[in-house]
C-alpha positions as a Python dict, from the first residue, in 0.01 Angstrom:
ca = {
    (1, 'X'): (0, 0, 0),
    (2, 'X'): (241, -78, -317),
    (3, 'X'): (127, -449, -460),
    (4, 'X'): (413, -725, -445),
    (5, 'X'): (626, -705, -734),
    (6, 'X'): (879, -990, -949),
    (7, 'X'): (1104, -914, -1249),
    (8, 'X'): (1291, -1139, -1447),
    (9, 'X'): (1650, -974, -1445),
    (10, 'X'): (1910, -1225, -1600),
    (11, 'X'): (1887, -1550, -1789),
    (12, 'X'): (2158, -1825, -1856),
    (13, 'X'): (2085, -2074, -2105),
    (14, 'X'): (2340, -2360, -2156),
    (15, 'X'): (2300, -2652, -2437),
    (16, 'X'): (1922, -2571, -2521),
    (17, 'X'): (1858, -2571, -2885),
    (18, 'X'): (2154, -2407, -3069),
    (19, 'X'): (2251, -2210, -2823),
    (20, 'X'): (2545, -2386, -2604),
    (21, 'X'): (2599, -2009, -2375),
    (22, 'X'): (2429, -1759, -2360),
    (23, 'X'): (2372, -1448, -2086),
    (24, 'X'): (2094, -1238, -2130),
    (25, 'X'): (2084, -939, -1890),
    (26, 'X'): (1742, -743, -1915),
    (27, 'X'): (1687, -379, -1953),
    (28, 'X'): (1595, -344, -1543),
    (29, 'X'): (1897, -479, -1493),
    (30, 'X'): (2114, -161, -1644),
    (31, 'X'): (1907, 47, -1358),
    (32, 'X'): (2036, 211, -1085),
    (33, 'X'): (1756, 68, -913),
    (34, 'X'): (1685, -277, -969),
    (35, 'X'): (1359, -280, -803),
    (36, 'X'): (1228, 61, -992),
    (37, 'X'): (866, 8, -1107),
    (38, 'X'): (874, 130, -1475),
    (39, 'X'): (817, -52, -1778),
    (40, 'X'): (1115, -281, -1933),
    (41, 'X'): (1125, -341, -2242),
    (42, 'X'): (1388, -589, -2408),
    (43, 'X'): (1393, -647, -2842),
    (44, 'X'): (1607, -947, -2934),
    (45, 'X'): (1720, -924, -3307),
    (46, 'X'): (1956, -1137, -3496),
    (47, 'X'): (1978, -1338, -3846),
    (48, 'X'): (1730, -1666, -3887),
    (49, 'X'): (1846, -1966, -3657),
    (50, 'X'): (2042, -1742, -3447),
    (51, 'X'): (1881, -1809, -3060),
    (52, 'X'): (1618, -1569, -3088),
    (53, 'X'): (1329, -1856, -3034),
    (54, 'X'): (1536, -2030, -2766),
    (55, 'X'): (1479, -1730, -2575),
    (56, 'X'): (1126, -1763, -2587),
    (57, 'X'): (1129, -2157, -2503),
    (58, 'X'): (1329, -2085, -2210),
    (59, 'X'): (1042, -1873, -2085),
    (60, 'X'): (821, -2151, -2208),
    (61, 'X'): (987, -2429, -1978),
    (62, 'X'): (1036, -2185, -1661),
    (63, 'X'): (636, -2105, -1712),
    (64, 'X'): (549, -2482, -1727),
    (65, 'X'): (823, -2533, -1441),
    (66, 'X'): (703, -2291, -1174),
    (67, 'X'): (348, -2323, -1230),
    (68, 'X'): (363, -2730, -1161),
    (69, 'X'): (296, -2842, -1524),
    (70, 'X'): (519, -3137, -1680),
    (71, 'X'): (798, -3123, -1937),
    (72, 'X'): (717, -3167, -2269),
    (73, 'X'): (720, -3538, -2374),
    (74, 'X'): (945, -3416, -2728),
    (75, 'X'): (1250, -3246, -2500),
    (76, 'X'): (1525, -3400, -2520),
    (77, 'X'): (1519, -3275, -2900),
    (78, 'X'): (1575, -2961, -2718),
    (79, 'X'): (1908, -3009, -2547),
    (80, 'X'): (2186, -2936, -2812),
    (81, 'X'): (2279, -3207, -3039),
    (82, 'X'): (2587, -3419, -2877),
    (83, 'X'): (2485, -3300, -2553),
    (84, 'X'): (2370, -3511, -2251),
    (85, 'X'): (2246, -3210, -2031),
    (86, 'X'): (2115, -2847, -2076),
    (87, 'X'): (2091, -2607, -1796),
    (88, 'X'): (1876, -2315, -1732),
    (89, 'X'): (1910, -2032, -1490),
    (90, 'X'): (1670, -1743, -1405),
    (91, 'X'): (1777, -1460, -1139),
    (92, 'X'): (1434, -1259, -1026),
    (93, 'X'): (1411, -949, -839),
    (94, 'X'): (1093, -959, -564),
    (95, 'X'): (956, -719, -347),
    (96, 'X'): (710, -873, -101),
    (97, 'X'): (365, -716, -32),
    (98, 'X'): (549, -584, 326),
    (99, 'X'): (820, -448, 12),
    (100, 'X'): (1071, -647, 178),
    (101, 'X'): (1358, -686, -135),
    (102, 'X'): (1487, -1012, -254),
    (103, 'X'): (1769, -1147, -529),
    (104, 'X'): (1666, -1485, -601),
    (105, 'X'): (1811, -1752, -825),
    (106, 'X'): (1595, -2067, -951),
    (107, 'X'): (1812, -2284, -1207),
    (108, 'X'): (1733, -2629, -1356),
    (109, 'X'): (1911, -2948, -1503),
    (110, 'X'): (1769, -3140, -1724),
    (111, 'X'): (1976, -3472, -1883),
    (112, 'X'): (1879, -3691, -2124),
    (113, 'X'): (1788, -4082, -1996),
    (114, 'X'): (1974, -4261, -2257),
    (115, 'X'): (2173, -4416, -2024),
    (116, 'X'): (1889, -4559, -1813),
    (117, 'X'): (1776, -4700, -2196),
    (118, 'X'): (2087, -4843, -2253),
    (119, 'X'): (2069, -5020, -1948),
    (120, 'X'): (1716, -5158, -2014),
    (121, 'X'): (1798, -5267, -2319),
    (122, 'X'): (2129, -5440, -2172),
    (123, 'X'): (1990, -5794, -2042),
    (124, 'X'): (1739, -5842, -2314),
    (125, 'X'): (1971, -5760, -2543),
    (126, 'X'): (2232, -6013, -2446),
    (127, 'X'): (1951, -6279, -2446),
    (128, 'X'): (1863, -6194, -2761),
    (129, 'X'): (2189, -6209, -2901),
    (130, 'X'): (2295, -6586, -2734),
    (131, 'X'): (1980, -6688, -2901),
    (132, 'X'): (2078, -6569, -3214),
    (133, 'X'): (2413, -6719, -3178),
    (134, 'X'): (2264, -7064, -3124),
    (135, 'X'): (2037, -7045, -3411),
    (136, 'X'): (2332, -6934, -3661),
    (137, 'X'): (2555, -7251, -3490),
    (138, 'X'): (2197, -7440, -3578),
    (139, 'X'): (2199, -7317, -3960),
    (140, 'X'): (2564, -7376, -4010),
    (141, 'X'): (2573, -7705, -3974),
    (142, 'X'): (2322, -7794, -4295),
    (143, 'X'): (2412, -7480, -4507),
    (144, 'X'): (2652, -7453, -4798),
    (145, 'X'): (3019, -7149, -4747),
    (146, 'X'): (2829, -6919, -4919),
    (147, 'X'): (2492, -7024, -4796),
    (148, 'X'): (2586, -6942, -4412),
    (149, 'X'): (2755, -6581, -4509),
    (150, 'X'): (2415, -6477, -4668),
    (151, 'X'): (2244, -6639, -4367),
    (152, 'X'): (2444, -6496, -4124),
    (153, 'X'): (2456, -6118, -4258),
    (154, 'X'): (2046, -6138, -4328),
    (155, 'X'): (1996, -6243, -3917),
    (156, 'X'): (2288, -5974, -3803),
    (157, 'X'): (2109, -5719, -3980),
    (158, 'X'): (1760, -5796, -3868),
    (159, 'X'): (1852, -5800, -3542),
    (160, 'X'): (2087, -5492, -3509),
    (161, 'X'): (1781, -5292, -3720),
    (162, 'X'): (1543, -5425, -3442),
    (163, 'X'): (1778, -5273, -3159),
    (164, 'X'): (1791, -4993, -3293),
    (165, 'X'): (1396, -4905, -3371),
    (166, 'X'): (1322, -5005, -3007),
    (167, 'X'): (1587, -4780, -2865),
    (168, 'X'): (1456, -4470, -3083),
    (169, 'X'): (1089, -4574, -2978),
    (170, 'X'): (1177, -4586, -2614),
    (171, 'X'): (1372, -4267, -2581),
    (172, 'X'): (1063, -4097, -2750),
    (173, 'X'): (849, -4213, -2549),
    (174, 'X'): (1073, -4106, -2227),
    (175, 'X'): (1383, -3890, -2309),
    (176, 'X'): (1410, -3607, -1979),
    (177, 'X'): (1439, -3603, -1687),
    (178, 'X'): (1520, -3299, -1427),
    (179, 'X'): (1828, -3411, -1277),
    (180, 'X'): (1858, -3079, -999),
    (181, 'X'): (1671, -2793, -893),
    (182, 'X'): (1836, -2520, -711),
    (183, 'X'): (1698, -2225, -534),
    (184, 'X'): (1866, -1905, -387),
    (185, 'X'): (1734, -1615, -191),
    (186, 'X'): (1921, -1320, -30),
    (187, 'X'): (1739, -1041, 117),
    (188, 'X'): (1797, -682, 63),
    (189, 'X'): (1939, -529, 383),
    (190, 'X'): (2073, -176, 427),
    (191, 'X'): (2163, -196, 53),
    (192, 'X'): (2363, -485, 89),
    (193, 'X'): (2287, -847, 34),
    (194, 'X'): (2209, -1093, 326),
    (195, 'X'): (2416, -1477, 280),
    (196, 'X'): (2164, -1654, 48),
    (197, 'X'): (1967, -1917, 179),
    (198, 'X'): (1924, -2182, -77),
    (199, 'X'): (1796, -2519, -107),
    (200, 'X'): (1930, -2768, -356),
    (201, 'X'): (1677, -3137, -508),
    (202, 'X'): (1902, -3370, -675),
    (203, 'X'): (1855, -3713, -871),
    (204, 'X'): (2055, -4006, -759),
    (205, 'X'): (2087, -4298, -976),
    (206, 'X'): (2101, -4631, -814),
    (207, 'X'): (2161, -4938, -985),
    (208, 'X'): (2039, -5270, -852),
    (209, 'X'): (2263, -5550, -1077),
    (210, 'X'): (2070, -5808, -923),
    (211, 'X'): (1756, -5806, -1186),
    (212, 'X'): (1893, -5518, -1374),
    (213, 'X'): (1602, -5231, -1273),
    (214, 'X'): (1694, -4916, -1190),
    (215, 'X'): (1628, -4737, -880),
    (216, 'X'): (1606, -4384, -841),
    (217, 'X'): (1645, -4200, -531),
    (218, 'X'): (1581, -3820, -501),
    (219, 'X'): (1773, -3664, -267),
    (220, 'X'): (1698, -3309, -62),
    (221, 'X'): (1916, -3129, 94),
    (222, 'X'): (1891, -3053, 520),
    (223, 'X'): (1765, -2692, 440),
    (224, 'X'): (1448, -2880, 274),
    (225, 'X'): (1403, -3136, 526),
    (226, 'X'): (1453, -2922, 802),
    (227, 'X'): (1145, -2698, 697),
    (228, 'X'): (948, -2966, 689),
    (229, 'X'): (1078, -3176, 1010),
    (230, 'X'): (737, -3155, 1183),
    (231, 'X'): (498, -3265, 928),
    (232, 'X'): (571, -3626, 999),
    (233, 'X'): (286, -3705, 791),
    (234, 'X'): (460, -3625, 495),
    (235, 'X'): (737, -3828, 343),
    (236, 'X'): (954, -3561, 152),
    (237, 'X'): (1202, -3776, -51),
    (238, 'X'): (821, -3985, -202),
    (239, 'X'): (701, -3686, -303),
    (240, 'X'): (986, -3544, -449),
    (241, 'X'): (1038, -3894, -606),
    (242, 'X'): (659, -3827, -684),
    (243, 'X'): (732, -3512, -913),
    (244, 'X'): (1027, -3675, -1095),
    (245, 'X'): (836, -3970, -1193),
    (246, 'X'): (608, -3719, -1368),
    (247, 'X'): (843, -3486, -1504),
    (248, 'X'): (735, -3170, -1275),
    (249, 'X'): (922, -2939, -1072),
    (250, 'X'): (1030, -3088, -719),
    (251, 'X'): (956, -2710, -537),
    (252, 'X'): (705, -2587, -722),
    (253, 'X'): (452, -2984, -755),
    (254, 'X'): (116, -2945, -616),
    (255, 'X'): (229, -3163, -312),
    (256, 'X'): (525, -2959, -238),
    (257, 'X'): (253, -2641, -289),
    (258, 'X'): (39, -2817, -44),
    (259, 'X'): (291, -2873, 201),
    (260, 'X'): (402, -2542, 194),
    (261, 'X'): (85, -2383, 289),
    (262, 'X'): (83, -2583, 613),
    (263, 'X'): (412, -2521, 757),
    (264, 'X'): (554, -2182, 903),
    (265, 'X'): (598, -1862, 676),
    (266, 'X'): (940, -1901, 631),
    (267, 'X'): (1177, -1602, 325),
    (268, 'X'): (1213, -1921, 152),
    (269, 'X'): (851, -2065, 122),
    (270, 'X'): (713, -1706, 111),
    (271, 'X'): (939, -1643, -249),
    (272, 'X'): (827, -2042, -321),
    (273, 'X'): (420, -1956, -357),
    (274, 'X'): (528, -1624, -485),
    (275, 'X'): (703, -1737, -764),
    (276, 'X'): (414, -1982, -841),
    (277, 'X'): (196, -1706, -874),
    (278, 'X'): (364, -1546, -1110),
    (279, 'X'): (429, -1805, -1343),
    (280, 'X'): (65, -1903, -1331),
    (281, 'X'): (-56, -1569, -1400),
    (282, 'X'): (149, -1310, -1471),
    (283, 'X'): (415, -1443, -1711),
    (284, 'X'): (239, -1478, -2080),
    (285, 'X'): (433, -1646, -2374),
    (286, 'X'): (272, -1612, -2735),
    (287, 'X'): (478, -1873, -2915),
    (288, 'X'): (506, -1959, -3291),
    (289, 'X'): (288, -2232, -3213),
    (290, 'X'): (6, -2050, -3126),
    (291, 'X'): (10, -1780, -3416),
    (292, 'X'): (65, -2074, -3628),
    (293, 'X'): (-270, -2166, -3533),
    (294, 'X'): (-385, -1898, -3592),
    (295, 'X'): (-216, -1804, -3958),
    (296, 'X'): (-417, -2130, -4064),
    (297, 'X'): (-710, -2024, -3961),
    (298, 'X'): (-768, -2283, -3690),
    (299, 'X'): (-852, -2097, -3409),
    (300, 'X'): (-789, -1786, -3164),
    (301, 'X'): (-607, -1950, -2834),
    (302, 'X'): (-707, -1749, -2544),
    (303, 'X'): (-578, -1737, -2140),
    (304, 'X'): (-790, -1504, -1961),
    (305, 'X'): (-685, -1417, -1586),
    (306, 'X'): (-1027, -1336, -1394),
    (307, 'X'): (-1029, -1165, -1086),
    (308, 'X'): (-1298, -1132, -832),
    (309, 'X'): (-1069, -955, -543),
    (310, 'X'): (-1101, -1286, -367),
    (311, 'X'): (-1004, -1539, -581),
    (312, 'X'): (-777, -1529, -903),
    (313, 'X'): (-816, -1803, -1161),
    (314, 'X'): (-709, -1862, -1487),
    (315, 'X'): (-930, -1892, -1809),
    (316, 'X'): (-769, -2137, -2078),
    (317, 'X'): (-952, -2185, -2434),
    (318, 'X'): (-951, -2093, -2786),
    (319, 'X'): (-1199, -1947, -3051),
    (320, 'X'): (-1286, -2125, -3377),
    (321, 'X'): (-1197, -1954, -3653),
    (322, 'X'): (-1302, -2149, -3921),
    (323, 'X'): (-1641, -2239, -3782),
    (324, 'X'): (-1843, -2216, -3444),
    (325, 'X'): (-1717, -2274, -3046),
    (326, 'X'): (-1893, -2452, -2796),
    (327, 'X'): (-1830, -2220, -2474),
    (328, 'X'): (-1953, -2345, -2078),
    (329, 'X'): (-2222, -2071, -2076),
    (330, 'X'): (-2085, -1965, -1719),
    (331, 'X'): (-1790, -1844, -1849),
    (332, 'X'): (-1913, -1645, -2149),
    (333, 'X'): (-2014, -1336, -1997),
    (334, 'X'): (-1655, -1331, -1905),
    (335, 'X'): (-1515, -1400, -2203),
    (336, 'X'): (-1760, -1114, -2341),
    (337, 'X'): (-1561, -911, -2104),
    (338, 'X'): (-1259, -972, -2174),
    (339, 'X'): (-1292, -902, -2612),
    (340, 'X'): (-1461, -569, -2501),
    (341, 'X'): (-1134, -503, -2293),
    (342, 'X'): (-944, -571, -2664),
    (343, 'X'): (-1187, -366, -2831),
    (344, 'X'): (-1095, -44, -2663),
    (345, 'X'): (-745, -71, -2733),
    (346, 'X'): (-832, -211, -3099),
    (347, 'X'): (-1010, 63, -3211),
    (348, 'X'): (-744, 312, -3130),
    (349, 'X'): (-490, 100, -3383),
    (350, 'X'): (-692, -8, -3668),
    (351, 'X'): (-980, 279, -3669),
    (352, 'X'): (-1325, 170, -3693),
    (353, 'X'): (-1215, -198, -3604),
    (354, 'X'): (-1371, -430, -3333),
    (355, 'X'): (-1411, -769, -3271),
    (356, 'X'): (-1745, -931, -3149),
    (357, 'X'): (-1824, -1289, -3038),
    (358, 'X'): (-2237, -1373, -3141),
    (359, 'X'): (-2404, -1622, -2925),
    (360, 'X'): (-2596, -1868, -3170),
    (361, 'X'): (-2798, -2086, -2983),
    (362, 'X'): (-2758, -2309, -2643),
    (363, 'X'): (-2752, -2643, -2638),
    (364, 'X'): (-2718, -2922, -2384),
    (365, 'X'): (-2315, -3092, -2349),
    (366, 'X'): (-2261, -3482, -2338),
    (367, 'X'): (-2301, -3471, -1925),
    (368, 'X'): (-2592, -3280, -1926),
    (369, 'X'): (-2404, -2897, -1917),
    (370, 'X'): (-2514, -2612, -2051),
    (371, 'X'): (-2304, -2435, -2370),
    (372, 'X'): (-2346, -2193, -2640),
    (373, 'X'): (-2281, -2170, -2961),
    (374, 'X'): (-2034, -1884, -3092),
    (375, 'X'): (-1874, -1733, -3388),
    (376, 'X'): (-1638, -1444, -3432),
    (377, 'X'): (-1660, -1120, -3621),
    (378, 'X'): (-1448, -844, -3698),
    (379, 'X'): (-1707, -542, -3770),
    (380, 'X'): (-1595, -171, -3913),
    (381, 'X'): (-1865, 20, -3893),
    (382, 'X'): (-2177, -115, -4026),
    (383, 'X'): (-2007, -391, -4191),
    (384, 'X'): (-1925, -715, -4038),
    (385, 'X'): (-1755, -1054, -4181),
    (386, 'X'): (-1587, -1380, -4025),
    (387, 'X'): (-1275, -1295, -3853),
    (388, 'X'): (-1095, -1592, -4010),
    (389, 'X'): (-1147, -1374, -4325),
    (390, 'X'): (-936, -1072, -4155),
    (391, 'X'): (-578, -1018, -4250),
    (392, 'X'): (-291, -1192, -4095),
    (393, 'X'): (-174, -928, -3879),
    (394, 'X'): (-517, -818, -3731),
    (395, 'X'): (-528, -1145, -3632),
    (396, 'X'): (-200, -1109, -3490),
    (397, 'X'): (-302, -793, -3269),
    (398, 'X'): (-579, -948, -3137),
    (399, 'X'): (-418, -1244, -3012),
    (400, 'X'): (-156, -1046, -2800),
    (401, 'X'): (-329, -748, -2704),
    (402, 'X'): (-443, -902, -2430),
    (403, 'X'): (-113, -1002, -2245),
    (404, 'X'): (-3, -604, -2359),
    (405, 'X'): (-288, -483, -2179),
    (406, 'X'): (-213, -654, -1853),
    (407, 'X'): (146, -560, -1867),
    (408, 'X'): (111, -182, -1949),
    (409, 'X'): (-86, -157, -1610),
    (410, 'X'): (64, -413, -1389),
    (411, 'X'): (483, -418, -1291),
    (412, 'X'): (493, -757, -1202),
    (413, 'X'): (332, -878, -1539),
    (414, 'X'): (605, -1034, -1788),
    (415, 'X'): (489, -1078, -2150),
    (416, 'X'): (700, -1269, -2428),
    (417, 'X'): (612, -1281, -2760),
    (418, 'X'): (811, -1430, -3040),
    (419, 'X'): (818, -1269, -3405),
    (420, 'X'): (626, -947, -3235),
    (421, 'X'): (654, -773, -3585),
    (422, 'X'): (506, -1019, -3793),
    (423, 'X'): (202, -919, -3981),
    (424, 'X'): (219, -604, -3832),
    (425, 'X'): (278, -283, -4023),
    (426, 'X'): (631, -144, -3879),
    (427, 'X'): (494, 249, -3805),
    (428, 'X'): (235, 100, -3582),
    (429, 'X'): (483, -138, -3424),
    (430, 'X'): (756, 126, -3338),
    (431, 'X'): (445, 341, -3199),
    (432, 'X'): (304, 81, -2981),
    (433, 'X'): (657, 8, -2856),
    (434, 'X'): (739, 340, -2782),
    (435, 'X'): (430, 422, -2588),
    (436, 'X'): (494, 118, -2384),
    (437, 'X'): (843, 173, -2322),
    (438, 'X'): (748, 518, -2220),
    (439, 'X'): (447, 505, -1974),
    (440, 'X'): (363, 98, -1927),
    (441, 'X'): (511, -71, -1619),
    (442, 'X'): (542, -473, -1651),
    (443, 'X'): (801, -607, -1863),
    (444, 'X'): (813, -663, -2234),
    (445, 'X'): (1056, -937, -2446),
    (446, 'X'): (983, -971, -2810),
    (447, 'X'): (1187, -1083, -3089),
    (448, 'X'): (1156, -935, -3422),
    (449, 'X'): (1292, -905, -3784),
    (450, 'X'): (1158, -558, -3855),
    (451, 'X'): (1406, -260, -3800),
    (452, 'X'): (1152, -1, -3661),
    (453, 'X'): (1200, -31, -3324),
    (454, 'X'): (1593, 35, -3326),
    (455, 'X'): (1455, 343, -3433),
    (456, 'X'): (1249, 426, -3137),
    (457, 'X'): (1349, 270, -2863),
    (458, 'X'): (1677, 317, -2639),
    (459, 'X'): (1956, 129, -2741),
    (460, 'X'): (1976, -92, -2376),
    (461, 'X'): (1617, -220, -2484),
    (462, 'X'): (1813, -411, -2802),
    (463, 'X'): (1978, -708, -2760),
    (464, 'X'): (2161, -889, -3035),
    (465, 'X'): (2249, -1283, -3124),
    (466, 'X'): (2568, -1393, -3287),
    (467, 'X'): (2710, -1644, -3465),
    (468, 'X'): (2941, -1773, -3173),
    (469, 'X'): (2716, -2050, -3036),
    (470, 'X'): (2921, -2023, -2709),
    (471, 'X'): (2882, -1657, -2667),
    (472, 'X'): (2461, -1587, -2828),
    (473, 'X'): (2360, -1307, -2725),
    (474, 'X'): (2539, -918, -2657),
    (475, 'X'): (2426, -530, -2669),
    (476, 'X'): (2623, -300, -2911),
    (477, 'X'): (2935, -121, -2807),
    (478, 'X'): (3055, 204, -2950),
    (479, 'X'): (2716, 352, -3076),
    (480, 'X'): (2734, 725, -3006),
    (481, 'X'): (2376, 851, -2842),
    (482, 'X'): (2260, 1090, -3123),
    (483, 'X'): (2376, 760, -3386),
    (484, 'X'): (2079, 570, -3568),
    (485, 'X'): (2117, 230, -3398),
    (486, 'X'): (1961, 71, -3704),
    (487, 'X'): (2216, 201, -3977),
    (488, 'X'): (2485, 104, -3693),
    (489, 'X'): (2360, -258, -3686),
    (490, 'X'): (2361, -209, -4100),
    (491, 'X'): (2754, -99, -4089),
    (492, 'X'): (2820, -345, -3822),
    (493, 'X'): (2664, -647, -4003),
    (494, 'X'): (2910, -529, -4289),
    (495, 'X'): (3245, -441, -4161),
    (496, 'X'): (3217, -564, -3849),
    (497, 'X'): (3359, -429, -3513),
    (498, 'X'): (3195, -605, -3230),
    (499, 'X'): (3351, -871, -3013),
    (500, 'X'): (3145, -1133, -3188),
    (501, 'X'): (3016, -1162, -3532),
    (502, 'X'): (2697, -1065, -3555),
    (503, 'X'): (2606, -1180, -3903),
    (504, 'X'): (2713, -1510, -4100),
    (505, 'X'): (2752, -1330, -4408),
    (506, 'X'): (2613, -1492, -4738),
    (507, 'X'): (2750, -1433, -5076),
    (508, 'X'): (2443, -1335, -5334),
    (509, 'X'): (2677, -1441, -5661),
    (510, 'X'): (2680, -1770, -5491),
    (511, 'X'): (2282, -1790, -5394),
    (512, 'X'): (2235, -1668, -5775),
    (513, 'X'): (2463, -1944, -5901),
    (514, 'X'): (2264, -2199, -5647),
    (515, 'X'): (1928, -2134, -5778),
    (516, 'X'): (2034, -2169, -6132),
    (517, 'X'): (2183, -2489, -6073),
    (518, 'X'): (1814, -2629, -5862),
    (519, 'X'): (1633, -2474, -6170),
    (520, 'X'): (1875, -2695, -6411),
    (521, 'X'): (1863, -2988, -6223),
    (522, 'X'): (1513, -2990, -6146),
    (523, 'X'): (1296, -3224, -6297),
    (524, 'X'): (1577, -3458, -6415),
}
């Protein structure tokens, strides 16, 4: 019997980072059949600070989302300058283990709390600022015309700098919030579409004047409520009040989780745990952040999914690279496993190349469990050194061969790396790409800088930024199928002839004059 199956097929990002609009339609989506179980494979290119990273934070936040973990406590630096809100939205294709077919739509709001700040501050601020008056009425009376002015401007400032350092502290410290959730489903019946059920969690701000707090009230919609109307031991709107307080998902908290597994197997809870699932262990993001880490030889982050047919859990760590782990000796043997899973793929890129983790000694942890002691190696033939010493890019390689692996064999895995290319030489790149895009079957997103894989792979499975913050990201029109897409993108970059400019074009007389000038100037 076929496994269940969920693809990501279209993503609209509004007012994240600097993008303001953007659509982004995967390759699956261009199929005939939507629901096809091949391997999709989606390149975004475009000039530095163009969107491409957004991409890949989007994924980020819909991971952390769906899989019940909180927002990052940095967001709101997230949501486009000037703007109060950003808003996400990811449409899925699913096939249930009985291969019934759904369309479903999850998108998210997220708003800045400056004006629950503001209103804070409000009160105390008004205090503050009687008392200040009375003080400067105070001073007036025993200081000289020119006296009082100094006074006066050394208390205003003070007091307007203090303000303002406690505002920027506090909206630190709490800046997000998710303001909705939305969920649609509509089932796949007779090749037409069934009315989508959907279920909507909003935030409603109260305001009590009275001692100036603010009360918030989440509010669920009757779908929600009525799938839940006979577990009277649960109070929905508290736990959904619960998961904002937090910063987590309303439909996808543990409690929510919890709840669900209790009541009747309804499309909509079914697609619910579903979608859990997947973003807890089939949808893999390799970040900047993490081969950052790794490019400063810090350490080799790892998330391992182990399955014993009965259970499936997830594995979260990292490897020292410059200097020895401490690993729960219950989980080594697993972890064993898993680089001996990289090494057979490995080898076949970099001949003679494989990695090995050496157990050093055990020793006893500060509650009494036991750990080992490891290092890593990279060995070619007979020869082994530290991997920290290892280039940048077979670092690279080893850190996402992993997530490759379990999406070449698996449909429903979705693996999104950012700068794919980096470190890595660009034959082997367009190779690996092309192999994947020809016999894999989960879904690949990677953004990149190196041309190769315009080369190799079909022009649906590129996907372009511009320089139209409103309008990010687009596929090429007008490129004939025998035409080189890369010398297209070349000409296009250019002379143009797309809808949007794909290419802020720079002037190198004017970068040459630049750098002469910094070189002048420096120093003086």
């Amino acid at each position: 019997m076929a496994k269940s199956m969920i693809r990501l097929q279209k993503i609209t990002i509004q007012n994240l980072k600097n993008v303001r609009m953007g659509n982004i339609r995967f390759t699956c989506n261009l199929w005939e059949d939507i629901y096809e179980r091949k391997a999709d494979v989606l390149g975004v290119y475009g000039q530095n600070g163009s969107g491409k990273t957004t991409l890949i934070c989007a994924l980020s936040l819909l991971k952390g989302l769906m899989s019940g973990t909180a927002l990052p406590m940095n967001f709101s630096n997230m949501i486009t300058c000037g703007e109060q809100a950003a808003v996400c939205s990811f449409e899925f294709s699913v096939v249930t283990e009985e291969q019934e077919k759904y369309k479903v739509v999850y998108e998210v709001t997220f708003s800045k709390e400056v004006d629950i700040i503001q209103r804070k501050f409000l009160d105390k601020d008004q205090e503050e600022l009687a008392k200040c008056r009375k003080e400067l009425a105070e001073d007036q009376e025993e200081l000289s015309e020119d006296q009082k002015r100094t006074r006066i401007d050394l208390k205003s400032n003070l007091k307007v700098n203090s303000k303002l350092e406690a505002k920027r502290d506090t909206q630190v410290e709490r800046s997000v919030t998710i303001t909705s959730e939305i969920l649609s489903i509509s089932k796949l019946q007779s090749n037409r579409y069934e009315k989508s059920k959907t279920v909507k969690v909003f935030v409603k701000k109260e305001y009590e004047n009275e001692n100036g707090m603010l009360s918030i009230k989440v509010s669920p919609k009757n779908l929600l409520s009525d799938l839940f109307r006979d577990k009277k031991e649960y109070h929905l709107e508290e736990l959904l009040t619960r998961a904002h307080q937090n910063g987590i998902s309303y439909l996808f908290s543990k409690d929510m989780l919890t709840m669900i597994s209790e009541v009747s197997n309804s499309d909509l809870l079914k697609i619910i745990c579903q979608l859990n699932y997947y973003a807890t262990y089939q949808l893999h993001i390799i970040s900047n952040v993490q081969s950052g880490v790794i490019n400063a030889n810090i350490a080799l982050p790892f998330s391992f999914v182990l399955d014993d047919k009965k259970t499936v859990s997830m594995l979260y760590g990292s490897l020292k690279l410059n200097g020895t782990s401490l690993l729960p000796k219950e989980f080594t043997p697993m972890i064993q496993q898993k680089i001996e899973l990289v090494n057979v793929v490995l080898g076949e890129l970099v001949p003679g190349l494989s990695i090995r983790l050496v157990e050093l000694e055990e020793q006893k942890g500060e509650n009494g469990e036991d750990l080992i002691e490891t290092q890593l190696y990279a060995r070619r033939g007979e020869h082994e050194i530290l991997l920290q010493y290892e280039s940048d890019g077979i670092k690279k390689l080893i850190s996402i061969l992993y997530a490759v692996i379990l999406a070449y064999k698996d449909s429903s895995v979705t693996v999104a790396i950012d700068e794919l290319d980096s470190g890595i030489f660009e034959f082997l790149l367009g190779e690996l790409l092309q192999i994947f895009e020809e016999s894999g079957q989960g879904q690949l997103l990677f953004t990149s800088h190196n041309l190769r894989p315009l080369e190799v792979l079909n022009k649906k499975n590129i996907l372009f930024t511009t320089t139209n913050e409103n309008h990010r990201y687009l596929r090429l029109q007008n490129v004939r199928t025998n035409q080189n897409l890369r010398d297209f993108y070349y000409h296009d970059i250019i002379l143009g002839g797309q809808k949007e400019c794909i290419y802020e074009m720079t002037n190198p007389y004017v970068i040459r004059r630049a750098l002469k000038m910094a070189g002048d100037n420096d120093g003086k």
